[in-house]
C-alpha positions as CSV (number, residue, x, y, z in Angstrom):
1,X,101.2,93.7,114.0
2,X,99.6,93.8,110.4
3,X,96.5,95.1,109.2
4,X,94.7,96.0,106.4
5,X,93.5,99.3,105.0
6,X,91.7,100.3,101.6
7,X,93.7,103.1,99.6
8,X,90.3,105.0,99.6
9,X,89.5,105.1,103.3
10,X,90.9,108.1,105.4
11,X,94.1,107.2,107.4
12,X,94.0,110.2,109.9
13,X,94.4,109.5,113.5
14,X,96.7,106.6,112.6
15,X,99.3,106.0,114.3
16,X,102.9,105.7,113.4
17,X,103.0,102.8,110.5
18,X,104.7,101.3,107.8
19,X,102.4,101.3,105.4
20,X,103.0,99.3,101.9
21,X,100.9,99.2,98.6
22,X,100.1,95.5,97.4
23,X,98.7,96.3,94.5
24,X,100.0,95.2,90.7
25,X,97.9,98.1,89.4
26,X,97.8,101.7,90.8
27,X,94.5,102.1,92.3
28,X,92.1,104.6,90.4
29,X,91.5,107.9,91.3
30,X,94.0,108.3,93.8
31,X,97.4,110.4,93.7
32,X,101.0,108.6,94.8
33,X,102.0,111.4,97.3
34,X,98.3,111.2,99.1
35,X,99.2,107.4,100.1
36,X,102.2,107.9,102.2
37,X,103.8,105.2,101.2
38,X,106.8,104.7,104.2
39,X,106.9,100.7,103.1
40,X,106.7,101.0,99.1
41,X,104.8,99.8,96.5
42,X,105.6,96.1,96.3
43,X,103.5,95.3,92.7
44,X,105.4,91.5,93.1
45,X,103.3,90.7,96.9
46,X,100.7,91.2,94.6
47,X,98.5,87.9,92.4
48,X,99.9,87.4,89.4
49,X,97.7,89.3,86.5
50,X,96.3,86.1,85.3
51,X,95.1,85.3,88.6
52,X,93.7,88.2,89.2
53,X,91.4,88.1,86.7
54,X,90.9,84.7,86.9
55,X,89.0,85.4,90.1
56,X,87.4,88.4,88.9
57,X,86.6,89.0,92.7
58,X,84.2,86.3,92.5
59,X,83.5,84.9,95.9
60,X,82.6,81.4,94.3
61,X,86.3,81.0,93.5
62,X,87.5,82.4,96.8
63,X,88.7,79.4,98.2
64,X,90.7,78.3,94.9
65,X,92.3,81.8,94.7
66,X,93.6,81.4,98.5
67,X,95.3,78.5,97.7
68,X,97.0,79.8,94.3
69,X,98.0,82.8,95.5
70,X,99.3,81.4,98.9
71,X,101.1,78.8,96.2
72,X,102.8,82.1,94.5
73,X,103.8,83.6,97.7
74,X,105.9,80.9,98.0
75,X,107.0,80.7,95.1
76,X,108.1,84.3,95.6
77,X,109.4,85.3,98.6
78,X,111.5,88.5,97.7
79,X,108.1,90.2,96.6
80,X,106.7,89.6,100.2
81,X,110.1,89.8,102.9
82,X,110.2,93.6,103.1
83,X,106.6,93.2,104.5
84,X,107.8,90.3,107.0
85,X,111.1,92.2,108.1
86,X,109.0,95.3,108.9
87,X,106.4,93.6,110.8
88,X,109.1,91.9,113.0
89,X,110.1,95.7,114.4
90,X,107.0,97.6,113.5
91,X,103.1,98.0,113.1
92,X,102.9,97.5,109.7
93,X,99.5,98.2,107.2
94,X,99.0,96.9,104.0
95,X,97.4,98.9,101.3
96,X,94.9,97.4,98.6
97,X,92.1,99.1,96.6
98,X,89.4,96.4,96.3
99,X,85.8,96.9,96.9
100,X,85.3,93.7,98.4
101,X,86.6,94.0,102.5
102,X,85.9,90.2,103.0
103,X,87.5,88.8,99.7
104,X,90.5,90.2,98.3
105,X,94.4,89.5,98.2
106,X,95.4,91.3,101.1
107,X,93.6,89.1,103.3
108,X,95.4,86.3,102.4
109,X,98.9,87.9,102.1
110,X,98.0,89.0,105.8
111,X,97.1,85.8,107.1
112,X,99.9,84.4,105.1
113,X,102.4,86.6,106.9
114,X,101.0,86.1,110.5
115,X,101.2,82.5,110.0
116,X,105.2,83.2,109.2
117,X,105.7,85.5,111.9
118,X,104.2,82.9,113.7
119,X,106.3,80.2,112.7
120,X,109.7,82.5,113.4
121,X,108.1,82.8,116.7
122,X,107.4,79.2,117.6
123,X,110.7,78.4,116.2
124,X,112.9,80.7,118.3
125,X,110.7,80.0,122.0
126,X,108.9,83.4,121.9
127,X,105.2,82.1,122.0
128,X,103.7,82.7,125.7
129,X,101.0,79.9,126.5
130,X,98.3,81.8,124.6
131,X,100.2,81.5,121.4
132,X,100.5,85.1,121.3
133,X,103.6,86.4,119.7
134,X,105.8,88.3,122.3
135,X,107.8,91.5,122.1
136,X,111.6,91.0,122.3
């Protein structure tokens, strides 16, 4: 399972996670040791720096910015595997420090990594009727 999480919201009562940052910058305002980083700091799952600011966080270019940063994932796939091998074996949660909960990267690296899971699922027979991924 993967999920997302902002660095700034309060983790306790979580339960037992790997939890990775997926940000190229370190988010403002908050110390490395308060994170709790099991999973890293993977800066190379994050957009590229001139596609960050190309999209400024600017919901008009949303769409556009899904589909080039999906287009760097897979161009990259070292910067996003550690996520996908942890998420096989364990609940994983992926750090970010956006303002914006319904348009920023780790939405799409998410969705991007289900879809893969996914895949690795349909491939091997493990997808019950539902298509819900099953537990070996």
């Amino acid at each position: 399972m993967i999920e997302i999480r902002r660095v700034y919201d309060d983790p306790s009562g979580r339960r037992k996670e790997v939890r990775f940052l997926i940000e190229r910058l370190w988010p403002r305002g908050i110390k490395k040791e308060s994170l709790d980083l099991s999973g890293g700091w993977l800066k190379e799952a994050a957009p590229s720096t001139a596609l960050r600011r190309w999209f400024g966080h600017d919901p008009g270019r949303w769409t556009e910015f899904r589909r080039r940063y999906r287009a760097e994932l897979d161009a990259h796939p070292p910067a996003w595997q550690p996520i996908l091998e942890a998420a096989r074996t364990h609940h994983v949660t992926l750090c970010y420090s956006a303002r914006d909960i319904h348009h920023n990267s780790a939405l799409v690296l998410k969705e991007y990594l289900e879809a893969k899971l996914a895949h690795a699922a349909r491939s091997a027979g493990k997808v019950d009727p539902n298509h819900q991924i099953r537990a070996k």
